[in-house]
Each structure stands twice: as structure tokens, then as C-alpha cells.
C-alpha positions as CSV (number, residue, x, y, z in Angstrom):
1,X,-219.9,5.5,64.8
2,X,-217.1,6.7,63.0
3,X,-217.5,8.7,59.4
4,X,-215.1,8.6,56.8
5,X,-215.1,10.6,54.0
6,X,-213.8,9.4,50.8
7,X,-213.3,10.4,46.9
8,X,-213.0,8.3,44.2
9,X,-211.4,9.1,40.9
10,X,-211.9,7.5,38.4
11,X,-209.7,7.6,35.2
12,X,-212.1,5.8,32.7
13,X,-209.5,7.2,29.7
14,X,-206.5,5.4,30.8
15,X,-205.9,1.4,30.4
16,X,-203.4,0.7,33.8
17,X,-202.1,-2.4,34.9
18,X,-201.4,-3.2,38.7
19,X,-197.5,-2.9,37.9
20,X,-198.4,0.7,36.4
21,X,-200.4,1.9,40.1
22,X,-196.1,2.3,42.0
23,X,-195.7,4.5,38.8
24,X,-199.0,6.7,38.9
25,X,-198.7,6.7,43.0
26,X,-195.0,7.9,42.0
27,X,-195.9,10.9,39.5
28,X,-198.0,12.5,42.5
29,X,-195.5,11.6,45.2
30,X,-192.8,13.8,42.7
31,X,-195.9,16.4,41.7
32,X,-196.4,17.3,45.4
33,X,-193.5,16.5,47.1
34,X,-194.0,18.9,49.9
35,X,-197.7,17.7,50.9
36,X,-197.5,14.7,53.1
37,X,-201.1,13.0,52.1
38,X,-199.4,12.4,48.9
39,X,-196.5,10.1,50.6
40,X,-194.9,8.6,53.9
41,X,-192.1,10.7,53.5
42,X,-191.5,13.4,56.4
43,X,-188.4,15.7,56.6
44,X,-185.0,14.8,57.7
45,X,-185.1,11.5,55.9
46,X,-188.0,10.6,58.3
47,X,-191.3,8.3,57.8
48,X,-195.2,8.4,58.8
49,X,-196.0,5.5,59.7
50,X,-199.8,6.2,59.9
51,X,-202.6,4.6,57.9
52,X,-202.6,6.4,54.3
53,X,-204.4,9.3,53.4
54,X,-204.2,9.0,49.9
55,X,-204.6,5.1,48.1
56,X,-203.5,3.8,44.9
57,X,-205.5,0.8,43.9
């Protein structure tokens, strides 16, 4: 069996639309550039290709 361990966040103060989800995903991406759960992005122009720690939905 395989456990996954999750947290959801919920942002019940803020009305987004599924075209606003590449900006908010954005914003953290920028925030925390240097901490790879935040993006796909490694050094040297470089991509993870894994599954995605962190989703925007």
C-alpha cells in the first residue's frame, strides 16, 4: 500500500477563475524560486520531469 500525504489550502477569501490558477502557480514559482517543489525548473536551464510536488487546481 502506498501512503501519500497531502495538504489542502483552501483560500475561501479569494474568487479565482481557472485562467487566474497559471498566475497564482506563477506568484509562488517567482516567491520561491530557489525550492524546486514550487516548479519544474532545475539549474542550468534544466527541467524535472517528475510527477509534481506541488498542484494548482
Amino acid at each position: 500500500m502506498i501512503t501519500v500525504e497531502y495538504l489542502l489550502a483552501a483560500f475561501t477569501d479569494l474568487s479565482l477563475q481557472a485562467f487566474d490558477i497559471p498566475k497564482l502557480r506563477g506568484y509562488f514559482a517567482h516567491k520561491y524560486a530557489n525550492d524546486p517543489l514550487f516548479h519544474n525548473h532545475l539549474k542550468a536551464e534544466k527541467y524535472s520531469y517528475r510527477y509534481p510536488q506541488i498542484q494548482y487546481n
